[in-house]
N, C-alpha and C positions, 0 to 999 in steps of 0.2 A: 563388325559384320553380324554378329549374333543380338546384339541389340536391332540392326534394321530386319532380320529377318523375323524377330520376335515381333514387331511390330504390326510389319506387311502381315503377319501370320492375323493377330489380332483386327488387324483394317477388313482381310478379307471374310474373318468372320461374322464381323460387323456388317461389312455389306450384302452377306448370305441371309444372315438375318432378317434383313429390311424388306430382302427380295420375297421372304416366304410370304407377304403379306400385301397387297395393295392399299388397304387401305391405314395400318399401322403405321405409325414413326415417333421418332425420340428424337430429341434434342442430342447435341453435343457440344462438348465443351473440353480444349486441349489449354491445360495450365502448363505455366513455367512460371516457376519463384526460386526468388532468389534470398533466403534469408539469413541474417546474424544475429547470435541468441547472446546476449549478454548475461552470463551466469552467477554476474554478483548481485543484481538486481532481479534479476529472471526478467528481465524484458527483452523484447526483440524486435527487430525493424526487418520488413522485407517490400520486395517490388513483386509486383504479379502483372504478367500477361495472359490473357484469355481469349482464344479465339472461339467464338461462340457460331453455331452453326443454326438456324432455325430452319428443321427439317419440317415444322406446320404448312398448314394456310393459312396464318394469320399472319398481319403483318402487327411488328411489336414496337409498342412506341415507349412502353416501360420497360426495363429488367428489375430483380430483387434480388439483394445476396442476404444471406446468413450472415450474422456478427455474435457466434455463441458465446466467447468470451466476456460480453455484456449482462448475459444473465446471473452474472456470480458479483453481484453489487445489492447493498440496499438497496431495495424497494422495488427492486425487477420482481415481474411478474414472476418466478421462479421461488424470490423470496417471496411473492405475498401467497401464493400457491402452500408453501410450507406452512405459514401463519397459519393457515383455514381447513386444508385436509384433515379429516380427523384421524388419518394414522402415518405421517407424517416418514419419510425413509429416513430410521433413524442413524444413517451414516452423517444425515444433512441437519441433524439437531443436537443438539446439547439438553439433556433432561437435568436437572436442578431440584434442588427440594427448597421449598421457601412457607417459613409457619408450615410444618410437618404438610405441606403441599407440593404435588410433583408439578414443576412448569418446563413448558418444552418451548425453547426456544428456536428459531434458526440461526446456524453458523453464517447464515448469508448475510442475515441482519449485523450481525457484530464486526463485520472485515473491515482494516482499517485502509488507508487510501494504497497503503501500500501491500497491500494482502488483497484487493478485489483485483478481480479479471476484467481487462477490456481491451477493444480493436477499434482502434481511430484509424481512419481511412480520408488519406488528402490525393489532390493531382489527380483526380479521377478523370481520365478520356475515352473518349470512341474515335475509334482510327484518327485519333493524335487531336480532336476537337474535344475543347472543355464542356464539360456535362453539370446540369445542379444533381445535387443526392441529397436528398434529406434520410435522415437516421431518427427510427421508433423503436429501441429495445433493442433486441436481436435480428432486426429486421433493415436493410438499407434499399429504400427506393431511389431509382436512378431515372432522371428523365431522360429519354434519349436526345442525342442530337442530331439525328437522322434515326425512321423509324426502319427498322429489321426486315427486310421483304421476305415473303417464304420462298424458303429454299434458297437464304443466302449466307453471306456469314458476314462477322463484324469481329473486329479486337479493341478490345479490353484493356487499359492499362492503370495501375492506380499502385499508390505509395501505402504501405499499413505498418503500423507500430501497435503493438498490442504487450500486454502483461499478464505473467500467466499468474493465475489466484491461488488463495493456496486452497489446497486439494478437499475437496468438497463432495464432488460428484465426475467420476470419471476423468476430468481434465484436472492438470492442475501440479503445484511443487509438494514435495516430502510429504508424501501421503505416508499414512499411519505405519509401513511398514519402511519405511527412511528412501523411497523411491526416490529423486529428484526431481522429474520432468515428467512429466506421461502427459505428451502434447496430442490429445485428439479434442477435434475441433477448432482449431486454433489459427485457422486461415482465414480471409471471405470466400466464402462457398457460393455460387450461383443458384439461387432456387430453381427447382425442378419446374418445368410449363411442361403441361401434356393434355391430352383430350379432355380432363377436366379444369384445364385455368391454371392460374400460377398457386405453387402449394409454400405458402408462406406464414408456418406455423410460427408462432411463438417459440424461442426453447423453455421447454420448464422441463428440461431433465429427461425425457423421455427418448422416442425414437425417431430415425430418419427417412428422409429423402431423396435423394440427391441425381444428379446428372452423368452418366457415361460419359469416358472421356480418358486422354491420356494428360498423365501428371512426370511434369520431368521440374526436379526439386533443387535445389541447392543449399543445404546447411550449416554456415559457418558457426564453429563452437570451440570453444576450449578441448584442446586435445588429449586430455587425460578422459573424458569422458567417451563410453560405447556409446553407439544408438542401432537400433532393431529398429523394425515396419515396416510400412508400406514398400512395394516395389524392390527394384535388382539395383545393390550399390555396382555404380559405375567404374569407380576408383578402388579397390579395395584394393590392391596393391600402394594406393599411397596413404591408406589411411590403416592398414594393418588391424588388431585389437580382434584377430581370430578370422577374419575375411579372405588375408588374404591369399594368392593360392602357396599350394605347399612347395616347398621348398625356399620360397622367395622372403629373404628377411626385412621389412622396413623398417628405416633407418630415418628419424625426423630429423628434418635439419634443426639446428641446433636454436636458434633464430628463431623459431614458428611455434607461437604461444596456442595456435588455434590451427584446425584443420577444417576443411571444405569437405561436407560429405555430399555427394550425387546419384541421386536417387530418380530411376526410370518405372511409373507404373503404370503400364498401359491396360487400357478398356477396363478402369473400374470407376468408379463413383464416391471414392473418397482418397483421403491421406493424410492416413496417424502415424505418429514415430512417438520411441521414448528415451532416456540418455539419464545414465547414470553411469558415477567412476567404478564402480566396483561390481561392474556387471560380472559373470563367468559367461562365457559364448562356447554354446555348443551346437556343432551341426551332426544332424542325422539324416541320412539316405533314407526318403520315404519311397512309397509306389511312384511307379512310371517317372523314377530319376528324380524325383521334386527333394529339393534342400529343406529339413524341417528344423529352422534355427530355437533355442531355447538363451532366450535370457532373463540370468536372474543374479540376486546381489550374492555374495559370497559370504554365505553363512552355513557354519559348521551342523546347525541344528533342521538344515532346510537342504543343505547342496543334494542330500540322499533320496528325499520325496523327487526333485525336479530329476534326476537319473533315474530314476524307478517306472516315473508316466514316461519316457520316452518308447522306448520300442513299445509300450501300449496305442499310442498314438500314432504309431507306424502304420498297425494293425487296424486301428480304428478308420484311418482315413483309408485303407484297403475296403474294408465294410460300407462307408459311405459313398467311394466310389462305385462299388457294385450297387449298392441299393440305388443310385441318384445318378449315376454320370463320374465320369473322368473330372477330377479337379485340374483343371486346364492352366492353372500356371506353374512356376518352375519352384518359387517357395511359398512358404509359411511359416509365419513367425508366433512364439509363441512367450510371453514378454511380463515378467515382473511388473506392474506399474497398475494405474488407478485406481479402483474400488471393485470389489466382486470380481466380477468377470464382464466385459462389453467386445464385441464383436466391429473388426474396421476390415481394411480392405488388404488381402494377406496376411493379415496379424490378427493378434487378441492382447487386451491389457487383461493382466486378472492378477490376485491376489495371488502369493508366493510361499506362504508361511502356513498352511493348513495343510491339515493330514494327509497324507499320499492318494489316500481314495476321494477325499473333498477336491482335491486340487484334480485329480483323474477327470470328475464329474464336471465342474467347471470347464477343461483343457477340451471335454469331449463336445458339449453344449457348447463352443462359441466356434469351436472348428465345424460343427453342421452349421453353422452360419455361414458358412461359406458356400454352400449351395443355395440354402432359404433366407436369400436378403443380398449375400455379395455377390452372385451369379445371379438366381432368381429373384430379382429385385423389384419386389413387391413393396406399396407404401406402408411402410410402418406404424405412420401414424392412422393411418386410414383402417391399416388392417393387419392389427401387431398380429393377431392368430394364424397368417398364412407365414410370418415367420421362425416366430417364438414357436407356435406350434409344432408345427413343419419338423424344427431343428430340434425339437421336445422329443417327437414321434423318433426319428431314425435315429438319437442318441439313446434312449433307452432299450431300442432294439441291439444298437453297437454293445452295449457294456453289457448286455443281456449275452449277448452272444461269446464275449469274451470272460463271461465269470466264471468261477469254480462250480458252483451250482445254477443254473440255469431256471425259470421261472416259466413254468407253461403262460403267464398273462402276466406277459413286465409292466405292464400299465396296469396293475390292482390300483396302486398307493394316486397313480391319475386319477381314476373314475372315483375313489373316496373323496378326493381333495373335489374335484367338478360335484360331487351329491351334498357334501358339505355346503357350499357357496349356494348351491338353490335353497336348500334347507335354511339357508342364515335369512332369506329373504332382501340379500343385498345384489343379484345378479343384474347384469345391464348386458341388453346387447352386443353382439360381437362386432357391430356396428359402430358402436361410441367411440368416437374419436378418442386417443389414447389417454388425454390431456385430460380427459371432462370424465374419469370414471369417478364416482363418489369417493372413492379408498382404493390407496395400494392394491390391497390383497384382494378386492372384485379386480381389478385390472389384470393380477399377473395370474391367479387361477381363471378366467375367463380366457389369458391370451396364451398359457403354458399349456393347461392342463384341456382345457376345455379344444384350444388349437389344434391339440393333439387329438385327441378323439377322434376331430373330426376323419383323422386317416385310420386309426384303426378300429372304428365303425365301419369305415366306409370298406374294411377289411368285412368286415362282418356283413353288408352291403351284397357285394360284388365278388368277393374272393380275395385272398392276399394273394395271388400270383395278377390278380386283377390291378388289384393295388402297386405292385414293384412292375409292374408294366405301364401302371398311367404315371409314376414318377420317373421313369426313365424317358415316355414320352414328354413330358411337361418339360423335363432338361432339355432336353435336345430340343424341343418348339420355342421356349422362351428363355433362355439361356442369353447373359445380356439384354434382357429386355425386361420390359416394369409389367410383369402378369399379374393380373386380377383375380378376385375370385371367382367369377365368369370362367376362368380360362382354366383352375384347375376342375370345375365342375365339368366341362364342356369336353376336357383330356380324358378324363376318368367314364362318361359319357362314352366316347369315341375307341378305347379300349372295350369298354364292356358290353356297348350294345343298350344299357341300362338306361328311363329314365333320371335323371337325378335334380331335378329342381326343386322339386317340392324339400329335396337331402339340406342344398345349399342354404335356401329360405329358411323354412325352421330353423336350422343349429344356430346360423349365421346373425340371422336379421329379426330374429325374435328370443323370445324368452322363455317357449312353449317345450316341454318336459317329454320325457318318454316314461310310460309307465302302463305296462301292461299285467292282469295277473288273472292265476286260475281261478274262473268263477267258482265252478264246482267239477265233480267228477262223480257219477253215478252209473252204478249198473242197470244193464237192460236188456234181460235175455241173454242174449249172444254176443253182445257187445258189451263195450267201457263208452259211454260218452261223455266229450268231456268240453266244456263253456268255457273259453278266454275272454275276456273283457279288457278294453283299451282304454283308460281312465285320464291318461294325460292326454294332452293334444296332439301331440307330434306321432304321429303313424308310421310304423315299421315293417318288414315281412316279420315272421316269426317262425322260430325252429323249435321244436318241441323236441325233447330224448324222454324215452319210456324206455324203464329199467324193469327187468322180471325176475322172478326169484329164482332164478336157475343162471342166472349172471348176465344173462344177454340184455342186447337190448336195440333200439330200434327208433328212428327218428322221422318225423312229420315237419313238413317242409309247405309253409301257409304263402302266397305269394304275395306282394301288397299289386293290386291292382294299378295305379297311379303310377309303378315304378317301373309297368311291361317288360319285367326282366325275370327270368328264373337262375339259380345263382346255381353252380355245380354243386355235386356234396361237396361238402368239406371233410367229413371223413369217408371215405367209399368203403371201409373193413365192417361201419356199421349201416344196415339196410336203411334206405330212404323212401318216405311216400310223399309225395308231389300232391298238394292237396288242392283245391280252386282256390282263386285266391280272395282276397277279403279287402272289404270298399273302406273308404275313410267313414263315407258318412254313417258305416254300420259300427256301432263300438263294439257288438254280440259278435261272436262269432262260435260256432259248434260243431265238433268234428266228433266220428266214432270211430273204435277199436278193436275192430273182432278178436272174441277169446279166442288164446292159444291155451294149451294144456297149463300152461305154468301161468301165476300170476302175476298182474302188476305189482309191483312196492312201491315207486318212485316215478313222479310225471315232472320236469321239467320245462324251463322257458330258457332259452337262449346259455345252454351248458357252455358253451364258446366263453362266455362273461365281457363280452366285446359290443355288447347294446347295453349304451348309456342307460339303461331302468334307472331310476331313481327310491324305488321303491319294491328289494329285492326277497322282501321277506313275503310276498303274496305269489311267486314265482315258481315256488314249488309247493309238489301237494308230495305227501306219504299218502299213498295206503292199508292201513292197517289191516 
């Protein structure tokens, strides 16, 4: 009963959804798999049924599925991706010294036939007619045998055998902290069709895509082994290992080398699990009743750090629902298993064995994933900044909020790390497909640090009560749905009243700087007058604080013309003057001070420290 009402709950938000819009829609896609994990070998075979729904107007005479398991082989595009980058993730290399020479190899290159990943796919039909498919990489095109009309639906049925690699990048067996299995990725996935065409990346390690949709699982495996992830186990009375409810003891029959686990996850866009024997399983009561499961292996030097972030992450996910929306399902899994930290749908795999504050920050970063990317499901690849960022921005607010000492501007060590990367002269648009940035660290300071900005400028912008109003609108408008960067520009807009295009353009789709500083400051009779100059291209309002030698002080509020917005004070305990506001195409701009009896000492530019300047040392003037 609680399974179909969770359902129907989830259908009907889905079709609340579709309704706010006439002319929006998304695909769907409802899996059933059924698979057997063979754990001497690490292979496994499963069957999948997919009932695909095409909610366009196009009718489809192709589909595409994912086959990520193929990327972890010689000579996949992933390995020659590693060969070429010039700073290479070095979880994915092996460094060497050869003739007192450092050589950086890839792990991909060396895997032997029984160490690579891959997913062979036979029996492929459409409502029970044989289909051809041909297979490029990570990529399976299907011709159909009858084409998709809009607004109908079709099923899917096809055979897969795959081999999980060993542990490399995110997926994979006995990653360096003795995990066994951390299976994300490891099904065929249906590539995402939406108003822009089929999105049929490559994998090279990067970020996803994917289709809404419910996933109802089946996992047979050796029964000494846990599994954590995705979705609500069905069975947990007959597979026990800490599920099941209390009081009730399971009892394996004596016979059954293997257990069936059954996994329901409705309205999301993915499904990772991971299995190892020596998990510890612990569940904690989070907000609004949600189960927050923790697995991790049973080690005396580590069980203490994974009890320590628990009731933090109780706390934390209270914070993010305030700041974002109610986290709308019943758990969250939080799971010893692949590299770093990666974000799936109810879960996270992350590292187990680092310091209680390293492992906090990791636990907090992939749990804001679950708004910016698992709910708000923006393309990753398209536009890692609306979720890396996103999840950057209200993580550093959570642990800001939850520290001992408190930091008036949690985002210092952000804005350094985004002036460095300009400074280096290696920045690429936020635009860049995630796959094609030159080097790692342009990619993950452009889609971390730079992502982030963009909301706590846009703090600086509009107001922060502006700001935790257009994220609470943006949840509730696009919640389940694949929003753009149009749509947070346009929420934020619609909260504030504010131009904001010219916001979007710049930060987003260019590579144009913020850089404003005091020309001069001179006296003049009766007044201070004092000359700004905007030296980078990207145009901002500007606040001014003026400090006087008797301790007060007083702030000048310049408007940008372009943005027809005037922003409230931000502080009202100090006096504000509203001044005209100032054109792009003017870079001069000059305002005056009428003397008061006490002097100025101190003119500032944006005391907030929440405008990206790149160049902060021309931003204040003393005067002597």
């Amino acid at each position: 009963m609680k399974k179909i009402l969770l359902l129907s709950f989830f259908s009907l938000s889905f079709g609340n959804l579709l309704a706010q819009s006439s002319t929006y829609w998304q695909q769907h896609a409802n899996y059933k798999m059924d698979v057997v994990m063979d754990v001497k070998n690490y292979q496994y075979k499963g069957k999948q049924e997919l009932v695909y729904t095409n909610n366009s107007a196009d009718t489809l005479k192709r589909v595409f599925y994912h086959l990520f398991n193929n990327a972890f082989q010689p000579g996949s595009e992933m390995d020659a991706r590693l060969q070429n980058i010039k700073d290479p993730d070095k979880r994915m290399v092996d460094t060497l010294k050869v003739d007192e020479k450092k050589i950086v190899e890839s792990r991909i290159k060396k895997l032997k036939p029984n160490e690579i990943g891959y997913l062979n796919i036979s029996n492929f039909k459409q409502d029970g007619i044989v289909v051809n498919t041909k297979v490029a990489g990570t990529i399976l095109e299907v011709t159909l045998a009858k084409p998709i009309l809009p607004h109908s639906k079709t099923t899917f049925t096809l055979d897969f055998d795959g081999q999980v690699p060993v542990q490399i990048r995110r997926t994979g067996r006995n990653n360096s902290e003795g995990v066994e299995l951390s299976m994300a990725q490891w099904y065929p996935k249906i590539a995402e069709f939406d108003f822009e065409g089929w999105h049929t990346h490559p994998y090279i390690a990067r970020e996803f895509h994917g289709v809404w949709g419910d996933f109802d699982v089946k996992i047979t495996i050796d029964k000494k082994y846990v599994l954590g992830g995705s979705g609500y186990l069905q069975n947990k009375n007959e597979i026990g290992h800490g599920y099941q409810d209390k009081g009730i003891k399971v009892i394996f029959p004596k016979n059954t080398k293997t257990l069936t686990w059954h996994f329901v996850a409705p309205m999301v866009h993915d499904f990772t699990w991971a299995a190892d024997k020596e998990y510890i399983h612990d569940i904690v009561k989070g907000p609004n009743n949600v189960d927050l499961h923790f697995l991790y292996k049973n080690n005396p030097k580590i069980n203490t750090n994974w009890k320590e972030i628990q009731p933090k992450m109780v706390r934390i996910m209270e914070l993010y629902n305030k700041a974002v929306g109610d986290y709308p399902y019943k758990q969250y899994s939080f799971i010893q298993g692949g590299d770093g930290g990666m974000e799936y749908a109810m879960c996270t795999l992350m590292m187990g064995e680092k310091k209680a504050e390293d492992m906090l920050k990791t636990a907090a970063h992939e749990l804001a994933h679950s708004w910016f990317q698992q709910i708000l499901a923006s393309n990753e690849s398209k536009h890692s900044w609306m979720d890396e960022g996103f999840a950057t921005y209200i993580e550093y607010l959570a642990l800001n909020e939850i520290a001992v000492k408190k930091e008036k501007n949690p985002f210092k060590k952000v804005y350094l790390d985004y002036v460095k990367l300009v400074n280096s002269g290696k920045e690429q648009p936020q635009t860049t497909q995630v796959d094609r940035y030159d080097e790692n660290k342009s990619y993950s300071t452009s889609s971390y640090y730079k992502g982030s900005i963009f909301l706590s400028q846009l703090e600086y912008l509009i107001g922060k009560d502006n700001v935790t109003k257009t994220l609470r609108k943006y949840f509730q408008e696009f919640k389940f749905k694949h929003p753009t960067p149009n749509d947070i520009k346009r929420t934020a807009e619609r909260v504030s009243g504010a131009n904001l295009d010219w916001y979007l353009t710049d930060w987003t789709q260019t590579t144009n700087t913020i850089d404003y500083g005091i020309a001069a400051v001179k006296e003049d009779g009766n007044k201070t007058i004092v000359s700004l100059e905007r030296i980078g291209r990207m145009p901002m309002p500007i606040d001014v604080l003026v400090e006087y030698t008797d301790g007060t002080k007083e702030s000048f509020y310049i408007p940008l013309r372009m943005m027809n917005f005037e922003k409230e004070n931000p502080n009202p305990e100090i006096k504000r003057t509203v001044l005209s506001d100032w054109t792009w195409a003017n870079p001069k701009y000059e305002f005056s001070i009428p003397k008061n009896k006490t002097s100025i000492i101190k003119i500032s530019i944006d005391p907030s420290e929440l405008m990206a300047d790149v160049k902060n040392e021309n931003n204040c003037h003393d005067v002597k």
